[in-house]
Steps between C-alpha positions, in 0.01 A plus 500: 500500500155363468214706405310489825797570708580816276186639526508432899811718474338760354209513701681471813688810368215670447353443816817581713520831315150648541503411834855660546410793215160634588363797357929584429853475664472822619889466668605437121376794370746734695758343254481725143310262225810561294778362725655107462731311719610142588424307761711176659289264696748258751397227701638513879442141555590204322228393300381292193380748273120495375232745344638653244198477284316677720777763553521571129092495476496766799748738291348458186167579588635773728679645186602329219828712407651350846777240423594203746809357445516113718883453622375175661297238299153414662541201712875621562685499803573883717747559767408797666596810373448348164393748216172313375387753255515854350224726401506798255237705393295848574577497909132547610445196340744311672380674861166427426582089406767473747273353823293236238781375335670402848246413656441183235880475493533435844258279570525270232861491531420455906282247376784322254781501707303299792422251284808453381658455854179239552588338205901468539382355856375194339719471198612181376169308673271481204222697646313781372424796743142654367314796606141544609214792468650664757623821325434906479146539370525654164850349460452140433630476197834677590543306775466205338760601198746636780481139676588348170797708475663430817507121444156397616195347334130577481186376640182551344509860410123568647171273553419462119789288429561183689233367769663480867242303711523623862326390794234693512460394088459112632275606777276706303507203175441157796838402425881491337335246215232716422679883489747267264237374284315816475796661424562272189165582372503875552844494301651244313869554435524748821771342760337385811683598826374367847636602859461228751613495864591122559620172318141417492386805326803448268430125417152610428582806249738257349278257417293706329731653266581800680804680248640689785468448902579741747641359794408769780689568814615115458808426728888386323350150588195471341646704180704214454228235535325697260692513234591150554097431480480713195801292312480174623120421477384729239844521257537875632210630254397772708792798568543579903486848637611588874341806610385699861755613758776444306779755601867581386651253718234168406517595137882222443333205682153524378659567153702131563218304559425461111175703470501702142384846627514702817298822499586781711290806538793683633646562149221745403352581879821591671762621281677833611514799212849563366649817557514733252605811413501786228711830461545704226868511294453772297248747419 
């Protein structure tokens, strides 16, 4: 895991348990300090299973005698009633992690297994189905790692990484030329994405080097045109990505028209929490 998404893990953590925590689990302390169990966590629903860095994070900063033991790998495959984990250790400690731990674990595996029923939807096309910004504040980063894991790609992670020229970009710099060249200047070696709304806009951003275009809200029709512009007069240079109002149903055909990427806020934005569950074995 790389460094900056370990440390998101444990600040998330830490931030999901003060909030949760307070001033003390005061429920918890009914239990005797003394007393252990084990816990079982099951999934009711089927689910591609992600988070378990965070899960471990929230029990080892809750306590760090409490043992979880994975029965299903991260990035696995549940049916429900699956046994995903089990969780040993002093039992206020497990009370007192329980609600963090699934509450990453469900919605990053939420967030997992819809991607991977968007991405088995276009299988065998070519394309790549990207993200967007569209995600929990605070959990960016998680998002992001749980999209990877259920068979889809990234976008640019935030707005330091990779220029996307919008409309109100060209507007504000005179024109698609000029947000392009600026760009260039401001940061050499950055890619250069621009959203246009027509096959004029896209000729233009084309022509002036443009590394990505994003074709918005263009029909089947001109998706095609495009990408026969994009190969046929400029030896497909620039990559293609179809985005805006693309649904479940539109995602097969636009994928067959040839462009390289779709994005789809709907794999971050819209993704329904797993079901979880956690009762105690032994004690």
């Amino acid at each position: 895991m790389a460094a900056s998404l370990q440390q998101a893990v444990i600040n998330n953590v830490r931030q999901a348990l003060a909030e949760d925590i307070g001033s003390g689990d005061i429920t918890a302390q009914l239990i005797p300090q003394e007393q252990h169990g084990t816990a079982r966590v099951i999934t009711r629903d089927k689910a591609v299973i992600c988070g378990q860095p965070w899960v471990n994070e929230v029990f080892r900063q809750v306590n760090p005698e409490i043992v979880v033991d994975w029965q299903v790998p991260e990035g696995g495959q549940a049916d429900a009633g699956t046994t995903l984990f089990t969780v040993s250790g002093p039992a206020q400690g497990l009370l007192t992690g329980e609600r963090a731990a699934l509450n990453f674990l469900q919605l990053l595996s939420g967030t997992a297994t819809c991607c991977q029923v968007y991405a088995y939807q276009v299988a065998g096309t070519g394309v790549k189905l990207l993200d967007t910004r569209k995600t929990i504040p605070g959990l960016r980063l998680a998002q992001k790692y749980a999209v990877r894991t259920g068979s889809c790609h990234n976008h640019r992670i935030g707005l330091y990484d990779a220029f996307l020229i919008k409309e109100n970009h060209i507007t504000a710099c005179g024109s698609i030329e000029a947000a392009v060249t600026s760009a260039r200047q401001l940061a050499p070696g950055k890619p250069v994405e621009v959203e246009v709304e027509s096959l004029e806009e896209l000729q233009r951003a084309l022509e002036c080097g443009s590394d990505i275009v994003m074709l918005d809200n263009f029909s089947l029709d001109d998706l095609k045109q495009a990408v026969h512009i994009n190969q046929t007069d400029f030896n497909g240079k620039a990559q293609l990505e179809a985005s805006g109002g693309i649904t479940f149903n539109t995602l097969r055909p636009i994928a067959e028209t040839g462009v390289d990427y779709i994005s789809i806020g709907a794999l971050t934005k819209s993704c329904r929490a797993i079901d979880l569950s956690m009762r105690f074995t032994s004690m």
